[in-house]
Backbone as a chain_set.jsonl record, in Angstrom:
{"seq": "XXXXXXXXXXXXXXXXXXXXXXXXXXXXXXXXXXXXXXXXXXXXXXXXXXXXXXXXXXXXXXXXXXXXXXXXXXXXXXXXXX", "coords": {"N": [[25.212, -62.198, -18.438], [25.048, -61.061, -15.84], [22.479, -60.066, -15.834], [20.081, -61.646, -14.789], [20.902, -61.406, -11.69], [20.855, -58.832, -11.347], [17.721, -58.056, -12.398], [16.654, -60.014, -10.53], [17.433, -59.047, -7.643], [16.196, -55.929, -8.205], [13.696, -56.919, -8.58], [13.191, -57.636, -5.736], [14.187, -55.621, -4.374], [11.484, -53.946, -4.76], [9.451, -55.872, -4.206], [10.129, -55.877, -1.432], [9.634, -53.385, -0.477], [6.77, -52.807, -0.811], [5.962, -54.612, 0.92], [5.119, -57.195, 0.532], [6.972, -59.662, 0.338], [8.449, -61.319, 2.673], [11.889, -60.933, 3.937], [13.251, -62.049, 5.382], [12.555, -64.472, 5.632], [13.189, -65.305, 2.821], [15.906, -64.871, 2.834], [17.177, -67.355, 4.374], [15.952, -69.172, 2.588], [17.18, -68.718, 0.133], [20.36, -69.006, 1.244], [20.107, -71.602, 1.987], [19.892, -72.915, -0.638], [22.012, -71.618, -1.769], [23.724, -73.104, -0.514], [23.38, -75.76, -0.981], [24.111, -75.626, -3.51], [26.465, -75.204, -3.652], [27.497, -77.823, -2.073], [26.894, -79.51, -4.016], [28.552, -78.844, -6.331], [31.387, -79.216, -4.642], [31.388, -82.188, -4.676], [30.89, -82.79, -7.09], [33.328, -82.181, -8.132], [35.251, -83.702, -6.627], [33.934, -86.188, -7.997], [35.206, -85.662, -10.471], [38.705, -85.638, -10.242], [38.395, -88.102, -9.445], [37.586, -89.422, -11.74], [40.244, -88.603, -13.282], [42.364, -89.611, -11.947], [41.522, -92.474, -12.342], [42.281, -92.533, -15.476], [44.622, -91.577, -15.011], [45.436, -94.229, -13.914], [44.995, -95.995, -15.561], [46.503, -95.81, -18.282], [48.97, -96.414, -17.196], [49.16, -98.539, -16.276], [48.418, -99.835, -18.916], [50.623, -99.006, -20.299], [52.786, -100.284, -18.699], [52.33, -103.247, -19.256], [52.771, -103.156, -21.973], [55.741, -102.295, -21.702], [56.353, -104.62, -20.823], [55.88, -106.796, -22.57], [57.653, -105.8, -24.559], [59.919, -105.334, -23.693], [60.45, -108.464, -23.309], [60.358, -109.589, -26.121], [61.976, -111.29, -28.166], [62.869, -110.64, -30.641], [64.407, -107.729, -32.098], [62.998, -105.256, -31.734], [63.45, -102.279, -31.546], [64.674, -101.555, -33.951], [62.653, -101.217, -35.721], [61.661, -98.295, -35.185], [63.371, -96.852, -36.094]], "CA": [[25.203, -63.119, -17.317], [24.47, -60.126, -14.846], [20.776, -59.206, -15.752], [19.028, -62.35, -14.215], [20.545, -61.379, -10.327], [20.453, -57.38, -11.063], [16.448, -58.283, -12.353], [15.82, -60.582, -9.015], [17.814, -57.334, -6.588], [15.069, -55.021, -8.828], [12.253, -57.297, -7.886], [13.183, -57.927, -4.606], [13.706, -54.667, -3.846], [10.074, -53.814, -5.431], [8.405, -56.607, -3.188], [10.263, -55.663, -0.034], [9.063, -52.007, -0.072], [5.246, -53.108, -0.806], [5.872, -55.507, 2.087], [4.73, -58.464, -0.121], [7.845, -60.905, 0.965], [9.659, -61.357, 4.131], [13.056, -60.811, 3.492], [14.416, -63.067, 6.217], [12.751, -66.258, 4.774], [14.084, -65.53, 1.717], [17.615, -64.652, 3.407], [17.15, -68.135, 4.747], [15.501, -70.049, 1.486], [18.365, -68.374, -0.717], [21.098, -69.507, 2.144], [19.955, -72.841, 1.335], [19.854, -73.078, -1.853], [23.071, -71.642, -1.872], [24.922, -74.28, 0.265], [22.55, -77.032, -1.489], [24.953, -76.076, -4.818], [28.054, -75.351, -3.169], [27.62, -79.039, -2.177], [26.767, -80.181, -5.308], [29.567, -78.429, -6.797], [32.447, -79.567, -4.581], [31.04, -83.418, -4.696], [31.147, -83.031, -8.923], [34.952, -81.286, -8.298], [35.523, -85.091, -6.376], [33.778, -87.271, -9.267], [35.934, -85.303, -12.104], [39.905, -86.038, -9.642], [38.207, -89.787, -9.419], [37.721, -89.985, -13.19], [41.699, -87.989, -13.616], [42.741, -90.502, -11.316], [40.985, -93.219, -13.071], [42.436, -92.135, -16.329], [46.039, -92.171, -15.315], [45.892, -95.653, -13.224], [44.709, -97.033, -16.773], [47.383, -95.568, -18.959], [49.801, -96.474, -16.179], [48.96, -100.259, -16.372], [48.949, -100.431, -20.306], [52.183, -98.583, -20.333], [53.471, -101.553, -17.985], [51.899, -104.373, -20.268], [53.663, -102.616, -23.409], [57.031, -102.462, -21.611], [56.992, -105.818, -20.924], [56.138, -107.47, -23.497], [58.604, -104.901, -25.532], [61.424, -105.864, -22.676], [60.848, -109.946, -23.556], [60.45, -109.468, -27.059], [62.731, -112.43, -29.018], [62.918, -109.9, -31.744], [65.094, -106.345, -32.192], [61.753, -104.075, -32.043], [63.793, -100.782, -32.04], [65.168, -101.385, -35.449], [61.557, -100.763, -36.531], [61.469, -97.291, -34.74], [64.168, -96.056, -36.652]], "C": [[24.731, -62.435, -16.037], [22.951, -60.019, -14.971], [20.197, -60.152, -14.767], [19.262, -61.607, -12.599], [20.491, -59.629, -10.373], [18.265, -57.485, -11.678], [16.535, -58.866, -11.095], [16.272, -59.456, -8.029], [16.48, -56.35, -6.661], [13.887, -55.229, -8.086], [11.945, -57.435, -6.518], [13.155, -56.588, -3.617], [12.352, -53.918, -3.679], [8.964, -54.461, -4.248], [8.759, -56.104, -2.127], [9.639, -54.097, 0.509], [7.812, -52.413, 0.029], [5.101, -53.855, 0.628], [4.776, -56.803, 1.528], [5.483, -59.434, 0.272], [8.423, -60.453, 2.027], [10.437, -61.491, 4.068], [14.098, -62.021, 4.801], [13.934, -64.445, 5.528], [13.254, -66.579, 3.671], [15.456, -65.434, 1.89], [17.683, -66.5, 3.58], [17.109, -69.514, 2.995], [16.988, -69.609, 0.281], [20.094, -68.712, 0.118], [21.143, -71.022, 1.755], [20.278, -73.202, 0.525], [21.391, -72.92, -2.452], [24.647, -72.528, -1.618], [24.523, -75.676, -0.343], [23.791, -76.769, -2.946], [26.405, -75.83, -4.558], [28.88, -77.144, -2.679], [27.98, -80.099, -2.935], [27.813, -79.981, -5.818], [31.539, -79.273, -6.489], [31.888, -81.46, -4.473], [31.196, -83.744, -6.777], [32.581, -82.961, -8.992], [35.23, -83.116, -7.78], [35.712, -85.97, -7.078], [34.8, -86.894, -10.493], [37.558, -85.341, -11.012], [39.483, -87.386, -9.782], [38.706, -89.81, -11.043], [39.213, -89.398, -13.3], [42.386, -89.138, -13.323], [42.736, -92.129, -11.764], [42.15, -93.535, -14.424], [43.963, -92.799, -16.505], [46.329, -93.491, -14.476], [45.913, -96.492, -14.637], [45.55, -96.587, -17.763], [48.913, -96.456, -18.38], [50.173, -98.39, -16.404], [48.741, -100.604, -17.9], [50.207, -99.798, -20.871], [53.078, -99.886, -20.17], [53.783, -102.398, -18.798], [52.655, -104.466, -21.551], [54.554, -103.085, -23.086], [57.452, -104.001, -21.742], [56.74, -107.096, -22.027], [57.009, -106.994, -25.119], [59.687, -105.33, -25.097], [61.659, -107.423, -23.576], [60.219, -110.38, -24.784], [61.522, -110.651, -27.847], [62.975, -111.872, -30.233], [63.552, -108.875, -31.278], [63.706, -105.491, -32.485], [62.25, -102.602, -32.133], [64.302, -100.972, -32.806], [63.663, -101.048, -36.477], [60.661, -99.35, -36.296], [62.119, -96.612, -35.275], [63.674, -95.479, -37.703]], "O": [[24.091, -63.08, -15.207], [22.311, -59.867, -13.93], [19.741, -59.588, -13.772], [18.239, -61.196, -12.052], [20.051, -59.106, -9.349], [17.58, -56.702, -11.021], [16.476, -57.959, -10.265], [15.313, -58.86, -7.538], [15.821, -56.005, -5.68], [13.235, -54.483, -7.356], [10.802, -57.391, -6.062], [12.507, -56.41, -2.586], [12.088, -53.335, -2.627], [8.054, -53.899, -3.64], [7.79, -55.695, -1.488], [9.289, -53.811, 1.654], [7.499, -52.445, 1.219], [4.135, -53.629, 1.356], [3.794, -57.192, 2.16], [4.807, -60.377, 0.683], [8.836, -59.311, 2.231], [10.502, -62.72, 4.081], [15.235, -62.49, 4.847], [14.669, -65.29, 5.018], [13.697, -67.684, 3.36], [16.191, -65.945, 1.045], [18.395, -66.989, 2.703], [17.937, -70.324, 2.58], [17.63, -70.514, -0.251], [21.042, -68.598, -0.658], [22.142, -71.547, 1.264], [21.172, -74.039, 0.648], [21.928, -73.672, -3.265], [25.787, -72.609, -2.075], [25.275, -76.641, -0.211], [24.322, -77.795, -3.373], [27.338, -76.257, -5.239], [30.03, -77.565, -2.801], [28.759, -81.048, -2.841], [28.422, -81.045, -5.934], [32.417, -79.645, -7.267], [32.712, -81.849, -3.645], [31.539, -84.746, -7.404], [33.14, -83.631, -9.861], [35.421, -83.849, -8.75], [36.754, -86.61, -7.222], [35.136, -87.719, -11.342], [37.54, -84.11, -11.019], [40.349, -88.043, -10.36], [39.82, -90.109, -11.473], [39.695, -90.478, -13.643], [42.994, -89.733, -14.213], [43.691, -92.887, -11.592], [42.804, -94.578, -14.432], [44.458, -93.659, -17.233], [47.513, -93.81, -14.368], [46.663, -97.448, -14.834], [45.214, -97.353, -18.667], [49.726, -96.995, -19.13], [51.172, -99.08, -16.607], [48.906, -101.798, -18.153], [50.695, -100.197, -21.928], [53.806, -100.421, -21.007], [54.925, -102.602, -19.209], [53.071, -105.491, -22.092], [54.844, -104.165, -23.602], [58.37, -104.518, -22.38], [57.413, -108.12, -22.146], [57.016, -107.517, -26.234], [60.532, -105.741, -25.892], [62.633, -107.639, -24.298], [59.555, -111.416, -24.746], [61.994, -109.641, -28.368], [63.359, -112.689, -31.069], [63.494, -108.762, -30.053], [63.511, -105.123, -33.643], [61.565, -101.765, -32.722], [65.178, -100.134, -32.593], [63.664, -100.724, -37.664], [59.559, -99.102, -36.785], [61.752, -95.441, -35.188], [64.352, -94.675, -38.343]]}, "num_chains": 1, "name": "protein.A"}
């Protein structure tokens, strides 16, 4: 999982000595890029608490539905739990 950013360090170091890239626009373009998925990241962390959230409102409300039609039952239904 290390090689790809110890290869780009390698290369970057490589170009910056030749004086092939400008190390501040890339400070800048990699700044970006960086806050562009930190974004992304905590906006996915949001959508996956929605869906959790989701999840247990809908357990929550056929729980309910169960009880009560288990509560007003006209029948002994825990004699068939035993």
């Amino acid at each position: 999982m290390a090689l790809p950013m110890t290869l780009f360090s390698a290369l970057l170091g490589l170009l910056q000595k030749e004086n092939i890239i400008n190390i501040d626009f890339l400070g800048i373009s990699l700044g970006f890029i960086f806050i562009c998925i930190a974004v992304v990241g905590f906006l996915v962390m949001i959508y996956i608490a929605n869906l959790r959230m989701d999840a247990i409102l809908y357990a929550r409300t056929v729980n309910g539905i169960r009880k009560y039609f288990f509560d007003n039952a006209k029948t002994d239904l825990r004699q068939n739990f035993v």
